[in-house]
N, C-alpha and C positions, 0 to 999 in steps of 0.2 A: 174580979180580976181584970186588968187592961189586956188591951189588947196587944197584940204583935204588928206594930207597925214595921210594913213593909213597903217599898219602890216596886211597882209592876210595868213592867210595858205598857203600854196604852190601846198597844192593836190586840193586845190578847185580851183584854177587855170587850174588845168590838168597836174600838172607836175607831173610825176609818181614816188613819194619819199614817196606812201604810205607804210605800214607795209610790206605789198603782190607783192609792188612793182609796184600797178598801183596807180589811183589816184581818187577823188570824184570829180571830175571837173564839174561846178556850173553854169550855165548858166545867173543868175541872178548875179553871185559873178562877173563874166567875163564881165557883163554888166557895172558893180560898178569901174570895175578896169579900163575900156576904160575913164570915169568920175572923175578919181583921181588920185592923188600919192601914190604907192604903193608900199612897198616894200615886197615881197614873203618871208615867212622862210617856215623852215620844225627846228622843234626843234630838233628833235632826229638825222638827221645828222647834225645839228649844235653842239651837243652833242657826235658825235662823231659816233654814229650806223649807219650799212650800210643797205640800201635799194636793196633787200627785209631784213628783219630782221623776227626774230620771235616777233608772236603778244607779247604786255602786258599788264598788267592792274596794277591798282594801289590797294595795298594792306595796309591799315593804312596809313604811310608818304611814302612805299616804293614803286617801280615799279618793279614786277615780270613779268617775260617772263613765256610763258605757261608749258615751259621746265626746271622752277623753277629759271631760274637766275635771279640776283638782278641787273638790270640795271639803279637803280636810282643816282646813280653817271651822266652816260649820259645826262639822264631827267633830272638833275639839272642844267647842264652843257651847254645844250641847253637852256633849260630858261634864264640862267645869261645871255645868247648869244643874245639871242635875245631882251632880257631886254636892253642891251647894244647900241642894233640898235636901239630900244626905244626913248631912250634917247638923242643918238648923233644926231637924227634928227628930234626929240622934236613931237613925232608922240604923240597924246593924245588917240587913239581909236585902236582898232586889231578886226576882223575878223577872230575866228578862228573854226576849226573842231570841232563838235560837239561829247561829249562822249569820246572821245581822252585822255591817260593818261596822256596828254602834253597840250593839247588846249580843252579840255572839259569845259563848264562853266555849272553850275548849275546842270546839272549830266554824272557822269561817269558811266562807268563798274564797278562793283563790285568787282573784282577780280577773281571768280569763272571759268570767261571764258564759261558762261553760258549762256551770251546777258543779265540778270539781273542788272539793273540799280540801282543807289543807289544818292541819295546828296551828292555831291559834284564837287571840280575845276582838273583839271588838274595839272601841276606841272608849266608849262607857265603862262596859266590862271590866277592860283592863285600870281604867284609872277607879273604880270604883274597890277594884281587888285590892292594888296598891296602897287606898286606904285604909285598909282592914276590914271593910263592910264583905259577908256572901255575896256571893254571884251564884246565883240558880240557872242553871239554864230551863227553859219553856221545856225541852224536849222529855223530862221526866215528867210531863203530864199528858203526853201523849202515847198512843199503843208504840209500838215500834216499830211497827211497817209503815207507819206514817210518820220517820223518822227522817228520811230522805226526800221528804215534798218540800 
């Protein structure tokens, strides 16, 4: 039987392409990837931003750094990028980072830079949805007091 190829985050994996430079690495995520086909991204260096970067949050359509820069060129950049891997190898489902201004599903940051959550996707997330592919959020593989880290 083939496997379930899926799209994962890359820092739940443990690859340190988080914002800060390390990574969310998932132990149940890690579990999932031993059991399937998998391909890792990190949207924002696919998009072109280097690791560590400064945080951002998504502010209306745009993605602001805490530093006030407009890095939503990147964030889209990265999504079409990985929309692209999507596709070319007909993945239906992604696994990604929770809350992320790039892989957040159901809710992100606010913008504020305040850990204040708000409705909404990511800029991945959302174009990855709009395709037809799932969107997992990370948070169903974690307890749920470690829901709000």
């Amino acid at each position: 039987m083939e496997k379930e190829k899926i799209l994962v985050s890359a820092c739940l994996a443990g690859v340190d392409c988080k914002y800060n430079g390390g990574n969310n690495e998932n132990e149940k995520i890690i579990e999932l990837i031993k059991n399937n086909d998998v391909i890792l991204v990190c949207p924002e260096q696919l998009g072109g931003l280097s690791t560590p970067r400064d945080p951002a949050e998504n502010i209306n359509d745009k993605v602001i750094t805490d530093k006030g820069k407009d890095v939503t060129k990147e964030f889209d950049k990265g999504a079409e990028e990985v929309l692209k891997l999507a596709k070319k190898f007909n993945i239906k489902k992604a696994i990604l980072k929770s809350r992320s201004p790039s892989c957040g599903k159901g809710k992100i940051y606010d913008g504020t830079f305040s850990g204040k959550k708000i409705d909404g996707n990511g800029k991945t997330a959302e174009l990855l949805i709009k395709n037809g592919i799932e969107v997992i959020s990370s948070d169903i593989f974690i307890k749920s007091e470690e829901c709000d880290k």
